[in-house]
N, C-alpha and C positions, 0 to 999 in steps of 0.2 A: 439904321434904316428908319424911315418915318412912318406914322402911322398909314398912310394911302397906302405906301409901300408894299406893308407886312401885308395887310386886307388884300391886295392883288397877289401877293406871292400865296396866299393862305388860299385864294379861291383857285388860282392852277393847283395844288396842292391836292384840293378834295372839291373837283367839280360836283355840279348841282346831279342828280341823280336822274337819269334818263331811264324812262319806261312808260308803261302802256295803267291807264286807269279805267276804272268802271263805278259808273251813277249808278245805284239803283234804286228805282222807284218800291218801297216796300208794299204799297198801296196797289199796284195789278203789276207788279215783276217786271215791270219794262226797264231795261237797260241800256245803257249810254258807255261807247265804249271810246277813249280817246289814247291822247299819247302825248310825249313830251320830252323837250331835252331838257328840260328842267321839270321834271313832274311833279313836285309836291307844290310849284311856284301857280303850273296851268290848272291842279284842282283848283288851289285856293282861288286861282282868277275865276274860272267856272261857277265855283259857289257864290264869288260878287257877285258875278255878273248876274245870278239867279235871283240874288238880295234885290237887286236894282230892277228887276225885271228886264234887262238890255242883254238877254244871249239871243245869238243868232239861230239858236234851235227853237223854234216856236212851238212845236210839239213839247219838248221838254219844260219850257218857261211857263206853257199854258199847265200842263200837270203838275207843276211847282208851284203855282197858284192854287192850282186846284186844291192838290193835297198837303203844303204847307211844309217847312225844311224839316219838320217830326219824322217825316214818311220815306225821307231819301239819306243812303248812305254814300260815304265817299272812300275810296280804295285804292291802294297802287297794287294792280296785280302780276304784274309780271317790273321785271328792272334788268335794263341792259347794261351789262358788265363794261366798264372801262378799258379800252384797248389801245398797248405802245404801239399798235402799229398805225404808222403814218398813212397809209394807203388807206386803212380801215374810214370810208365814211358816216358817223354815227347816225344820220339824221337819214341814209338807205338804209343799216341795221332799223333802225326805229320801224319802217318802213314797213318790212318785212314781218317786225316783230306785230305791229299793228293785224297786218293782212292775215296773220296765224291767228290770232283772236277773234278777230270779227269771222270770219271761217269757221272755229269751232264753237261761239256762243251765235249768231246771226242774229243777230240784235235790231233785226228789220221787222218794219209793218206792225201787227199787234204785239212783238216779241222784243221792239227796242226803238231806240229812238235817231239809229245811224240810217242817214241813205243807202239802199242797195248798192252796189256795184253796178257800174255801166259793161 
C-alpha cells in the first residue's frame, strides 16, 4: 500500500473528533459556544481567524482586541461518540448536542457572544 493510501485508510480508521467547544473570554465571562465535525480543526480556525482579525463574530473579534489572546481560553466540552450505525446522521447528533449547550449555558446578550434563537 502507498503512502496516500495508508493516510486515507488511517483517517476512516480514527475520524477527526466531532463535539461542541466553548471561548471564553476571562476578562467579563462572556462566552462563545460552537461545534464541529472536526472540533479540535474549527478551534484552531477560530483562534486564526481571531489572530487575523477576520471572524465573523464582531462582538467576539472586537473583545479580542480589546482584551488580547491572554484573556481567552479554548475548550472542547462535550464530544460526540462515533457511531456504526449507518442511519445515524452525525452533523443532526451535533445539532442537537449544540441546542443542549447553548440551552443550559445561554450565552446571549451580556452573558455570551451566540445569537439568540429565533
Amino acid at each position: 500500500m502507498d503512502r496516500k493510501n495508508e493516510l486515507k485508510h488511517a483517517y476512516k480508521e480514527n475520524p477527526p473528533l466531532a463535539g461542541i467547544y466553548k471561548v471564553t473570554n476571562k476578562a467579563n465571562g462572556k462566552i462563545f459556544i460552537g461545534k464541529g465535525l472536526n472540533v479540535q480543526g474549527r478551534l484552531n480556525s477560530l483562534e486564526f481567524q481571531l489572530k487575523c482579525g477576520s471572524s465573523m463574530n464582531k462582538d467576539l473579534q472586537n473583545d479580542w482586541k480589546q482584551y488580547g489572546i491572554e484573556n481567552f481560553t479554548f475548550e472542547i466540552i462535550d464530544k460526540l461518540e462515533p457511531s456504526n450505525n449507518l442511519q445515524c446522521n452525525p452533523s443532526d447528533e451535533l445539532n442537537e448536542l449544540e441546542a443542549l449547550w447553548l440551552n443550559k449555558l445561554t450565552p446571549y446578550g451580556d452573558k455570551g457572544y451566540n445569537k439568540p434563537p429565533k
